[in-house]
ChimeraX commands (.cxc) that place a marker at each C-alpha (Angstrom):
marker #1 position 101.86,101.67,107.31 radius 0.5
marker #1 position 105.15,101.12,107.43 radius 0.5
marker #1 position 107.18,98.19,106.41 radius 0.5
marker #1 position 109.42,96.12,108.85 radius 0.5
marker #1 position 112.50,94.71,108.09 radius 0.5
marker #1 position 114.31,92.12,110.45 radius 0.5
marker #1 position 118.15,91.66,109.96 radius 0.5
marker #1 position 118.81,88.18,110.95 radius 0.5
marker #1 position 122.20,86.28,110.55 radius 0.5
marker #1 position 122.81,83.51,113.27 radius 0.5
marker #1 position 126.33,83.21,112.67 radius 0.5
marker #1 position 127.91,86.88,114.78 radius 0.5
marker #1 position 130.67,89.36,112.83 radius 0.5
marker #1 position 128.75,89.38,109.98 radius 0.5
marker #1 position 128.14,93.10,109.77 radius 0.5
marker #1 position 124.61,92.62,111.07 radius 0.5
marker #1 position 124.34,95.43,113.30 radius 0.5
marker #1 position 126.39,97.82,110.87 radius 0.5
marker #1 position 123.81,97.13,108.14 radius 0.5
marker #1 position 121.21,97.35,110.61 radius 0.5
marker #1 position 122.24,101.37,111.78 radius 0.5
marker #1 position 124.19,102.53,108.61 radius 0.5
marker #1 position 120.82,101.31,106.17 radius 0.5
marker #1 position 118.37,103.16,109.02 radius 0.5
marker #1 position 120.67,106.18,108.65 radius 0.5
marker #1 position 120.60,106.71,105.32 radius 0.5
marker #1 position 116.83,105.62,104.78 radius 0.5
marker #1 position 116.15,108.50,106.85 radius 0.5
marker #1 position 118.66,110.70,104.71 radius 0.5
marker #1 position 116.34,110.01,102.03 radius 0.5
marker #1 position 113.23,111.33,103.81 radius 0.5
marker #1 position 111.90,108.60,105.26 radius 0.5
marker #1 position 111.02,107.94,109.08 radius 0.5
marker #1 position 112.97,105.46,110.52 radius 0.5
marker #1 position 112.62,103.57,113.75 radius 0.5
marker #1 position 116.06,101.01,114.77 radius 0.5
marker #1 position 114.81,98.33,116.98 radius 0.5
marker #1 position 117.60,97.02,119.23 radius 0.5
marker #1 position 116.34,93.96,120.30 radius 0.5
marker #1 position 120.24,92.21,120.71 radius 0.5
marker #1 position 121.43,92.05,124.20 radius 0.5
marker #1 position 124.82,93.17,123.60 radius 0.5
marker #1 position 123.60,96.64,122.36 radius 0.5
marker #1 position 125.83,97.28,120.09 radius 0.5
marker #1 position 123.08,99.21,117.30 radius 0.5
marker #1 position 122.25,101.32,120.69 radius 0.5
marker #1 position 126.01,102.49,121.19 radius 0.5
marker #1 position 126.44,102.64,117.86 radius 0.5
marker #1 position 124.34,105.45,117.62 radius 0.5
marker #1 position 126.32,107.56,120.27 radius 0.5
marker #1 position 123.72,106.39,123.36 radius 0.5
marker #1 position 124.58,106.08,126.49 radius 0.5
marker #1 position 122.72,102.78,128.13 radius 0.5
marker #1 position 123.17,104.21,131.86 radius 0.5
marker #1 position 121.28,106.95,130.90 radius 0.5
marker #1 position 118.12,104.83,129.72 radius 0.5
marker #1 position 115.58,104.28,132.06 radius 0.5
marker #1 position 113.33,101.94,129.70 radius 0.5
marker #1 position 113.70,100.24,126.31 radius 0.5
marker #1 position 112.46,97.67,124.38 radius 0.5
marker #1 position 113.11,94.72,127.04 radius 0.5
marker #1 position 110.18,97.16,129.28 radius 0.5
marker #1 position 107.90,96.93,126.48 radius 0.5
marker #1 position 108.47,93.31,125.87 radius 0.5
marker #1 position 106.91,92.52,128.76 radius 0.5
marker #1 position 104.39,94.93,129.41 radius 0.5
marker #1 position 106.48,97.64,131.77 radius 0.5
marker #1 position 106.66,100.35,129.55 radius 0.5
marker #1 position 104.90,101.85,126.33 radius 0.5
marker #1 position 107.15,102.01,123.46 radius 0.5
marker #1 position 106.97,105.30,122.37 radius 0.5
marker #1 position 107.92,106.68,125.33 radius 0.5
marker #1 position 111.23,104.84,125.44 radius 0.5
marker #1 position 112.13,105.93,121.95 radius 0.5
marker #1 position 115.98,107.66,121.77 radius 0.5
marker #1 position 116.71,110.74,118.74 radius 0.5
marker #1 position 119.63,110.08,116.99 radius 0.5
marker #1 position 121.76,113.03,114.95 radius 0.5
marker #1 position 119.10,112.73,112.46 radius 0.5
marker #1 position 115.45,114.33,113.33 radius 0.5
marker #1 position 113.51,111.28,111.65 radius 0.5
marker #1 position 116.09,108.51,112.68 radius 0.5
marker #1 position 114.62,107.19,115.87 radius 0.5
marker #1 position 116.02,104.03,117.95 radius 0.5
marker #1 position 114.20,101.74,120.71 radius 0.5
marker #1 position 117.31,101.07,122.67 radius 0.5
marker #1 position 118.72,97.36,124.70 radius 0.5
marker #1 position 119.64,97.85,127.62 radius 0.5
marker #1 position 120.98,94.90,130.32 radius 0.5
marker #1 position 118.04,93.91,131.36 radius 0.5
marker #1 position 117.40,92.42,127.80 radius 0.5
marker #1 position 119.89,89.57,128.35 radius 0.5
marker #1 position 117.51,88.03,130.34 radius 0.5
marker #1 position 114.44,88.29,127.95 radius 0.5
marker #1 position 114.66,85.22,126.19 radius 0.5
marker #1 position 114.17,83.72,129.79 radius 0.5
marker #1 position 111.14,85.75,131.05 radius 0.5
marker #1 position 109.85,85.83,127.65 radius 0.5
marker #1 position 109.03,81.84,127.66 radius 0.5
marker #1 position 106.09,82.22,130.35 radius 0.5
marker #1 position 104.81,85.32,128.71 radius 0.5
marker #1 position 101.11,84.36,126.84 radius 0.5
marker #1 position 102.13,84.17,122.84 radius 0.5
marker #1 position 105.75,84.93,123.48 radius 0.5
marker #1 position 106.75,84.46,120.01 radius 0.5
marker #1 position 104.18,87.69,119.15 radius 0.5
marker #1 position 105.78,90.26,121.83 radius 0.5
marker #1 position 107.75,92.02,119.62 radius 0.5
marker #1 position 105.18,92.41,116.79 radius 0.5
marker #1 position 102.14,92.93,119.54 radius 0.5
marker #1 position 104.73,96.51,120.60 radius 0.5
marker #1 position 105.75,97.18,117.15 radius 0.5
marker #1 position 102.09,97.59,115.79 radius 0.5
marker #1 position 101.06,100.39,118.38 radius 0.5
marker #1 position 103.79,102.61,116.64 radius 0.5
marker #1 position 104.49,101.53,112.82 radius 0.5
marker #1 position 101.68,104.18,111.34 radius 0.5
marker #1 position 104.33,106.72,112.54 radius 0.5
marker #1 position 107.52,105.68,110.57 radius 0.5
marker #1 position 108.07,104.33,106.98 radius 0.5
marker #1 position 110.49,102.01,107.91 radius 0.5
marker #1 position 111.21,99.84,111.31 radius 0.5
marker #1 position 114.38,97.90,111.31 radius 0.5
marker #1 position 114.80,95.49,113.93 radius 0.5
marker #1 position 118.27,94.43,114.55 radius 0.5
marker #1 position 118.35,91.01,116.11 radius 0.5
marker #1 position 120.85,88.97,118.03 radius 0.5
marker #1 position 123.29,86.49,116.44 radius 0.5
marker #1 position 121.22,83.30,117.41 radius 0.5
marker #1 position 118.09,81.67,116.98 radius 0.5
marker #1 position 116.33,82.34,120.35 radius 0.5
marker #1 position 113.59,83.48,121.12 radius 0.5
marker #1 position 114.18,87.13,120.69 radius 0.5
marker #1 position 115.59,86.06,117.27 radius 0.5
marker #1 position 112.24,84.54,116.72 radius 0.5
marker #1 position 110.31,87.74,117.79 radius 0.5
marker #1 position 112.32,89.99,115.27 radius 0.5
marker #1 position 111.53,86.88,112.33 radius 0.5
marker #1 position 107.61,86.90,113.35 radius 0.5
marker #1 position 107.36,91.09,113.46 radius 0.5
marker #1 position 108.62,91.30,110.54 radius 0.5
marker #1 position 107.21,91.85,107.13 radius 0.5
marker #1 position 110.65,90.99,105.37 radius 0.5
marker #1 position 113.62,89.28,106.28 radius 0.5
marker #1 position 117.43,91.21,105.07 radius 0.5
marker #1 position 120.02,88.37,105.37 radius 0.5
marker #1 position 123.84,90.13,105.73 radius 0.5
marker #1 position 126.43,87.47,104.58 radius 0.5
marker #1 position 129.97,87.97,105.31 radius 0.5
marker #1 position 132.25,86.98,102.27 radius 0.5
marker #1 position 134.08,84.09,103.52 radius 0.5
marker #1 position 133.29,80.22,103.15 radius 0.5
marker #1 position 132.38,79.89,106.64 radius 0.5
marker #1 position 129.69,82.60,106.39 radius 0.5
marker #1 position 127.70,80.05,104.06 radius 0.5
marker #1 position 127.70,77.47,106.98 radius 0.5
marker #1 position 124.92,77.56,108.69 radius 0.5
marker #1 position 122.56,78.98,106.36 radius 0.5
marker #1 position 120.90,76.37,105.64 radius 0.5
marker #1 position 119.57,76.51,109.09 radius 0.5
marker #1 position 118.76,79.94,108.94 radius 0.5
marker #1 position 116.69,79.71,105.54 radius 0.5
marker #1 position 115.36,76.46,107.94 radius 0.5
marker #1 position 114.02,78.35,110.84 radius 0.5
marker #1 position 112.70,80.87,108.32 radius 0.5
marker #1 position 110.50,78.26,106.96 radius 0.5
marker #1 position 109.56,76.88,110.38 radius 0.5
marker #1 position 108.51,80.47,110.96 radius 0.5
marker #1 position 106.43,80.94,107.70 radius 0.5
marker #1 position 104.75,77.53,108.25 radius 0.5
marker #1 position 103.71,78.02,111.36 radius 0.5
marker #1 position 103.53,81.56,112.69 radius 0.5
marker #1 position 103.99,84.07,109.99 radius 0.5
marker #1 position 102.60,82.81,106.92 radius 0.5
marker #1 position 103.92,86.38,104.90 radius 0.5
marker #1 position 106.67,86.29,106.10 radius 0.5
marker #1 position 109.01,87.28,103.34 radius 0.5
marker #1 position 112.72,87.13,102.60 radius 0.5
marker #1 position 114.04,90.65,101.30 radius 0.5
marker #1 position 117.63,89.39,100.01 radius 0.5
marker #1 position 120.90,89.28,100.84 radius 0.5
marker #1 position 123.36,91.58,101.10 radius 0.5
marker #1 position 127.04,90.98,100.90 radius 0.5
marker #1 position 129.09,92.42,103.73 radius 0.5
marker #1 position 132.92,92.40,104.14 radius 0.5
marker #1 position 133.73,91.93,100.42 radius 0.5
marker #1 position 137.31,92.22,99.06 radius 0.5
marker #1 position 137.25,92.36,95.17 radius 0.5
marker #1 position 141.12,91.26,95.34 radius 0.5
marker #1 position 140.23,88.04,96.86 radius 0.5
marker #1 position 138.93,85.38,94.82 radius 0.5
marker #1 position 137.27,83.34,98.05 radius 0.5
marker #1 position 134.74,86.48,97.97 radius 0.5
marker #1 position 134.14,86.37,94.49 radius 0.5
marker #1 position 133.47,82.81,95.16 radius 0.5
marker #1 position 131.13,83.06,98.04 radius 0.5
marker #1 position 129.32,85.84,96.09 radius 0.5
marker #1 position 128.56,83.00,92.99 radius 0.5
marker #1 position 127.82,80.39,95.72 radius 0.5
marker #1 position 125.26,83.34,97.46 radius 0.5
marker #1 position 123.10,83.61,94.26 radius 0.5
marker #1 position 122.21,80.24,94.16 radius 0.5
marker #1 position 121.13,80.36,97.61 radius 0.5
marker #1 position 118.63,83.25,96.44 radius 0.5
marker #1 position 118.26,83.89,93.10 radius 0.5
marker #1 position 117.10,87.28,91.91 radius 0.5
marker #1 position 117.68,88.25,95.99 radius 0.5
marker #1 position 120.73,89.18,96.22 radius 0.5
marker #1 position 121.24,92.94,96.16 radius 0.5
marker #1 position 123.44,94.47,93.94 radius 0.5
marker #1 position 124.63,96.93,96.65 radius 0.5
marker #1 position 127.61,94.87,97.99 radius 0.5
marker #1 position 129.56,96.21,101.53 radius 0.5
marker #1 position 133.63,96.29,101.03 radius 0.5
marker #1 position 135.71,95.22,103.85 radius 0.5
marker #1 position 136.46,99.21,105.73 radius 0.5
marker #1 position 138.50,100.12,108.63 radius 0.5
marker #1 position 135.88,103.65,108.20 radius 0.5
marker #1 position 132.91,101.44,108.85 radius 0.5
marker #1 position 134.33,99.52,111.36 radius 0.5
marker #1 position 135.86,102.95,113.58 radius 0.5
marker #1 position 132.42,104.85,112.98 radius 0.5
marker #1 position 130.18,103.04,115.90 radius 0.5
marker #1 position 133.55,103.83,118.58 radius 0.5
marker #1 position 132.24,107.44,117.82 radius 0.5
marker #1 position 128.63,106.82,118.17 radius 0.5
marker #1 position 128.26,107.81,114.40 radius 0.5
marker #1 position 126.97,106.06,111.81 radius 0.5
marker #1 position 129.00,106.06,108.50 radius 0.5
marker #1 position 126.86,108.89,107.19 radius 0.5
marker #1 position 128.12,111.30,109.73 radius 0.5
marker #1 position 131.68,109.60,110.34 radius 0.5
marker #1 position 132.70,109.80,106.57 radius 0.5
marker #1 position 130.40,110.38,104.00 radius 0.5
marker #1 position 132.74,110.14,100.82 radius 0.5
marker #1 position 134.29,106.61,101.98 radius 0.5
marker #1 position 133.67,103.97,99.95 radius 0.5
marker #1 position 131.36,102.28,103.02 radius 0.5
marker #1 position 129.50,105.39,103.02 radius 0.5
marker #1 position 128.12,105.10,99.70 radius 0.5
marker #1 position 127.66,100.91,99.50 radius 0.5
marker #1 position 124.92,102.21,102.25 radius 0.5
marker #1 position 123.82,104.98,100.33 radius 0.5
marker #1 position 122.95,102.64,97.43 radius 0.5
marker #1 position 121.35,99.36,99.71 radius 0.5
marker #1 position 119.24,102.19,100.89 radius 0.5
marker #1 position 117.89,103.27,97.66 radius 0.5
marker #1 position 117.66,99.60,96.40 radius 0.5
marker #1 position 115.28,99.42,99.49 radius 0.5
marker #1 position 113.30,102.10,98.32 radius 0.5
marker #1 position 113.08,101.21,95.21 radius 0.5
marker #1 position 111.72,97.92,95.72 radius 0.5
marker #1 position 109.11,99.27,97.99 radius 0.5
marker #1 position 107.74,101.58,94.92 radius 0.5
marker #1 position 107.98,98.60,92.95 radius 0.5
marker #1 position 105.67,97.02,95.33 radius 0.5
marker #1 position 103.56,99.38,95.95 radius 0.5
marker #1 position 103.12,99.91,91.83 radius 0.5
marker link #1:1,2 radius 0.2
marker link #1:2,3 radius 0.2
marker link #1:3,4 radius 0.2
marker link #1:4,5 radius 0.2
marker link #1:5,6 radius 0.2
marker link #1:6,7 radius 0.2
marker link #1:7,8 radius 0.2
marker link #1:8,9 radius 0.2
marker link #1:9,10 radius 0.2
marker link #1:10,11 radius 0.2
marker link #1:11,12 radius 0.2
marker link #1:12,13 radius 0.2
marker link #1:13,14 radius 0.2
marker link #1:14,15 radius 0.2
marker link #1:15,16 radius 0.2
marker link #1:16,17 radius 0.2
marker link #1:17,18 radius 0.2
marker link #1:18,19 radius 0.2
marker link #1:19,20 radius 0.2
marker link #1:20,21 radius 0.2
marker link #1:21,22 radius 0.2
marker link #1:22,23 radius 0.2
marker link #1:23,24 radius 0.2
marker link #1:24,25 radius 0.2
marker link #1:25,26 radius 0.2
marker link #1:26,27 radius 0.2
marker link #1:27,28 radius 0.2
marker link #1:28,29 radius 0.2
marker link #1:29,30 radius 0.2
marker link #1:30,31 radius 0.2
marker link #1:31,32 radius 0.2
marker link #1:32,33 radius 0.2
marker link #1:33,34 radius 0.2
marker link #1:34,35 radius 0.2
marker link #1:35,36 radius 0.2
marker link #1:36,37 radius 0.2
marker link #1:37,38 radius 0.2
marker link #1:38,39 radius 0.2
marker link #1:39,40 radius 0.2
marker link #1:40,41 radius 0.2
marker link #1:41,42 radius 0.2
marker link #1:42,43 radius 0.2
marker link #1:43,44 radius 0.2
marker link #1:44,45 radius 0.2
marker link #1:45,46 radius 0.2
marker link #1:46,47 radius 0.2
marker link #1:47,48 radius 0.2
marker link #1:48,49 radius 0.2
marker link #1:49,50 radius 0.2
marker link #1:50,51 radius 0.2
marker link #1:51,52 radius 0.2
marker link #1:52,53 radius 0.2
marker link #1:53,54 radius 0.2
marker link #1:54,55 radius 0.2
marker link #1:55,56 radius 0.2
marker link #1:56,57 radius 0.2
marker link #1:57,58 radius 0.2
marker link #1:58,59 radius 0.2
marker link #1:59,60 radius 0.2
marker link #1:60,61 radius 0.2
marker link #1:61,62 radius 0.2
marker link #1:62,63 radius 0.2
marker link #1:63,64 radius 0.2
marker link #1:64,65 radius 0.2
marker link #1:65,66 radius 0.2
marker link #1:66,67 radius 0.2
marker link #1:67,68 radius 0.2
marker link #1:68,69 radius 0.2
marker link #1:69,70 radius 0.2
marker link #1:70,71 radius 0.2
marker link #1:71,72 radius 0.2
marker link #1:72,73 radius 0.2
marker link #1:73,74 radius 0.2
marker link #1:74,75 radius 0.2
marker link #1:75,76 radius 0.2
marker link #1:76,77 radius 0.2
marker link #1:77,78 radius 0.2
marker link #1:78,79 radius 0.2
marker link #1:79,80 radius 0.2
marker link #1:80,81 radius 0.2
marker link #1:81,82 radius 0.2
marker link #1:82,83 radius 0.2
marker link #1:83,84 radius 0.2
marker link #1:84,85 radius 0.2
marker link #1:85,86 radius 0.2
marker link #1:86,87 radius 0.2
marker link #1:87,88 radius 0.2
marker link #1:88,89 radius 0.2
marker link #1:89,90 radius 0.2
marker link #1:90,91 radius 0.2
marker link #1:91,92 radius 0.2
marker link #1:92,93 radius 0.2
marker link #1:93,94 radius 0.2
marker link #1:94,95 radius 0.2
marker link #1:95,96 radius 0.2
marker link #1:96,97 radius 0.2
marker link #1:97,98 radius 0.2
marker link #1:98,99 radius 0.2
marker link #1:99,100 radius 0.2
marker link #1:100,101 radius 0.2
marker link #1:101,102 radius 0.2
marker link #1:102,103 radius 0.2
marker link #1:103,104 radius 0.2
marker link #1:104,105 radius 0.2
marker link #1:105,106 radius 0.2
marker link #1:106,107 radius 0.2
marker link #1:107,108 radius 0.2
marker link #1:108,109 radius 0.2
marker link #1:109,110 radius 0.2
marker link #1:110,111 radius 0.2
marker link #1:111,112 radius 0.2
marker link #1:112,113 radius 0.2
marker link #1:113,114 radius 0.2
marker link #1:114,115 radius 0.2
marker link #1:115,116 radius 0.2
marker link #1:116,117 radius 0.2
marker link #1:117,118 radius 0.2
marker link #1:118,119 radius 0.2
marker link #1:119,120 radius 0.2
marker link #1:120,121 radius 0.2
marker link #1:121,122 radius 0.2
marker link #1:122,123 radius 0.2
marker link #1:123,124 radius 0.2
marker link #1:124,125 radius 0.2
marker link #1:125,126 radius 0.2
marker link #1:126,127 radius 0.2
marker link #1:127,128 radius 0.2
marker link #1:128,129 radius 0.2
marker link #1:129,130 radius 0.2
marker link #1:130,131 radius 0.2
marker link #1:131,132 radius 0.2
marker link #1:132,133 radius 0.2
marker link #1:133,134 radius 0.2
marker link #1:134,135 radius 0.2
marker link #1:135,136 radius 0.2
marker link #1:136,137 radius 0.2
marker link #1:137,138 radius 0.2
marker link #1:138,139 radius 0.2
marker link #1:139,140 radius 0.2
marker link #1:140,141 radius 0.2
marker link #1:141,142 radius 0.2
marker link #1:142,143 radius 0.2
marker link #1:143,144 radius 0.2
marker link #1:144,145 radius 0.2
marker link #1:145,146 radius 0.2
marker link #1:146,147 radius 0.2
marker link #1:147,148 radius 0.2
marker link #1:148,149 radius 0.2
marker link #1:149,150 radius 0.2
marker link #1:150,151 radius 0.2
marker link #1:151,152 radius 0.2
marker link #1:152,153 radius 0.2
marker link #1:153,154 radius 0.2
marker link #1:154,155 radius 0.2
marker link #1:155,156 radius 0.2
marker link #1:156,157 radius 0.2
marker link #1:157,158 radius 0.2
marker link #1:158,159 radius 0.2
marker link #1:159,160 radius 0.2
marker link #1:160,161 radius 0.2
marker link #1:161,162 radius 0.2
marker link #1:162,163 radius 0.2
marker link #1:163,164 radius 0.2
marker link #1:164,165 radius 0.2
marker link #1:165,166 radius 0.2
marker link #1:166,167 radius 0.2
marker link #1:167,168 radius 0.2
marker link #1:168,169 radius 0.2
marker link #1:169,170 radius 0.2
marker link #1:170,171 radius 0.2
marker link #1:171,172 radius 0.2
marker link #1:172,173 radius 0.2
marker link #1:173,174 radius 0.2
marker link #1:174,175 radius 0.2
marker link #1:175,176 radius 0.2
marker link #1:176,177 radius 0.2
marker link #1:177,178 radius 0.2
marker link #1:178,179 radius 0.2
marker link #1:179,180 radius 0.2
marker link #1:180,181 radius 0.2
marker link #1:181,182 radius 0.2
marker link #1:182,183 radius 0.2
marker link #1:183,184 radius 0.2
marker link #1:184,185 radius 0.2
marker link #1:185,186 radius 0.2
marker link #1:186,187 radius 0.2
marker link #1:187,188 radius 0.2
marker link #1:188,189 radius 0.2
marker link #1:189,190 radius 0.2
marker link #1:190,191 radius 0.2
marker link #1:191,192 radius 0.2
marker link #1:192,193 radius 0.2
marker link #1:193,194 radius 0.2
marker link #1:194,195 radius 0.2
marker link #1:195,196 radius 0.2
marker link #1:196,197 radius 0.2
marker link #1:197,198 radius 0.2
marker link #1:198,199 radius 0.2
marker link #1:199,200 radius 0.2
marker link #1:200,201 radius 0.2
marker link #1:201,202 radius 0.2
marker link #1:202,203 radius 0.2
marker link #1:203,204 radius 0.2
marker link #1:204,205 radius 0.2
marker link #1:205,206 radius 0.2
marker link #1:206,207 radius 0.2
marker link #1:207,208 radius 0.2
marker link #1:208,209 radius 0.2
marker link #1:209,210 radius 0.2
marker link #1:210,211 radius 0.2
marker link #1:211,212 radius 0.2
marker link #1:212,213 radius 0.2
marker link #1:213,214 radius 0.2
marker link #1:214,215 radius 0.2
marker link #1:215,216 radius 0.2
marker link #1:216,217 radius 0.2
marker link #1:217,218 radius 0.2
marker link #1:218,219 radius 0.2
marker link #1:219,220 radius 0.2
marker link #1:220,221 radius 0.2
marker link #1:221,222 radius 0.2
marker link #1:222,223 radius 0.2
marker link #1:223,224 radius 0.2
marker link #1:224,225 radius 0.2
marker link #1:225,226 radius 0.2
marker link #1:226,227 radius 0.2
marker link #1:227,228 radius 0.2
marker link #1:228,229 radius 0.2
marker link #1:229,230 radius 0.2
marker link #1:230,231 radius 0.2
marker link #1:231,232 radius 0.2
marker link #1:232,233 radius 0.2
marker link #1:233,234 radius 0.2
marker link #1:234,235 radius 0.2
marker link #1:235,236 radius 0.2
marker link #1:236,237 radius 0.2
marker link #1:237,238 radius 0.2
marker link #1:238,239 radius 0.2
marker link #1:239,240 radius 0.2
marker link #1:240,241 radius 0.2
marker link #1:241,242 radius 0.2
marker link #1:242,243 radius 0.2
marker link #1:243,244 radius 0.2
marker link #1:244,245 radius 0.2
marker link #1:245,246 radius 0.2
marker link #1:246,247 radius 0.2
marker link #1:247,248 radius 0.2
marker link #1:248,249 radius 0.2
marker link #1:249,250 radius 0.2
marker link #1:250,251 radius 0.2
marker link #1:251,252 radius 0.2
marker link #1:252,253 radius 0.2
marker link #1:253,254 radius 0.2
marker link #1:254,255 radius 0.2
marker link #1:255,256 radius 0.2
marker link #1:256,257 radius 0.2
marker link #1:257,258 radius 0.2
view
């Protein structure tokens, strides 16, 4: 079965949704099969990956509520076992219809469990707010990955965050777990993000990862390209902060599963 991972920040800019397709991408260049779960209304994860929204007839706002089976709305990416369940428009409305749906806060996990035997990993990439479609992506989820930008402000607000995860835990998803954080945007020259990174570790110690994202104009051009940084530029230094969150991931999974 595979395991799902939820990458929730509530604060936006936080290099949520470039974690959330650059990890996928290069969990999948290490073998495994990977499903990216666009469930924020802007769609950025879905363009990201080069796909065109006016060319999808269903994604995961149809299977939300109960027009479409999943795994016929799944999208290929440039990698065979890299799959993505795309947004579309109609998923700015969701958090709407979704409140007279029966267990509305289960939707996303409900859709997610008729597929997960077939990939190893399912990243869902959720919007930046606590909503209700935020609240889906925290309940399907086995583990929570936090992406922290490196600036003061970033920390703001987390204390909410780390809040609703509770709230969550308490009283819909007792095992619910928190993965870690990961640092995003860091710029070794500047001592604010050394700073926020001592700050971060008392927020979660022994969860932070030690795979920490620099601030790159490469990551940041590869989504205008519908590439992830894997297939943009591999040697950059971007490319290979992903290449090593990916095998921390792994690695803690055959920790677990020791």
């Amino acid at each position: 079965m595979s395991k799902i991972i939820s990458i929730i920040n509530q604060k936006g800019g936080v290099g949520k949704t470039t974690t959330a397709i650059n990890l996928g991408s290069y969990l999948a260049h290490l073998g495994k099969r990977v499903l990216l779960v666009d469930i924020d209304p802007q769609a950025n994860a879905t363009s990201g990956l080069g796909i065109d929204q006016s060319t999808i007839e269903s994604g995961i706002y149809e299977s939300l509520i109960g027009d479409a089976v999943l795994s016929q709305s799944l999208k290929r990416t440039l990698q065979d076992n890299f799959k993505v369940a795309p947004a579309t428009m109609s998923l700015a409305g969701a958090g709407i219809e979704l409140v007279n749906l029966p267990r509305r806060e289960f939707r996303l996990e409900e859709t997610l469990n008729n597929i997960r035997d077939e990939f190893d990993f399912i990243i869902v990439d959720s919007p930046p707010s606590l909503g209700l479609l935020t609240i889906n992506g925290l309940v399907a989820a086995d583990e929570i990955l936090i992406p922290i930008q490196s600036e003061y402000f970033a920390l703001e607000g987390l204390g909410h965050l780390l809040h609703t995860i509770s709230l969550v835990q308490s009283n819909l998803k007792p095992n619910l777990g928190i993965m870690g954080a990961v640092i995003t945007m860091y710029d070794s020259r500047n001592r604010l993000s050394r700073d926020v990174m001592n700050e971060l570790y008392q927020y979660f110690p022994n969860k932070v990862f030690r795979s920490v994202i620099p601030r790159s104009v490469r990551l940041a051009e590869a989504p205008s390209f519908g590439r992830t940084i894997l297939h943009y530029d591999p040697r950059s230094k971007g490319a290979r902060a992903y290449e090593k969150l990916a095998r921390e991931v792994v690695g803690l999974e055959k920790n677990l599963s020791q």
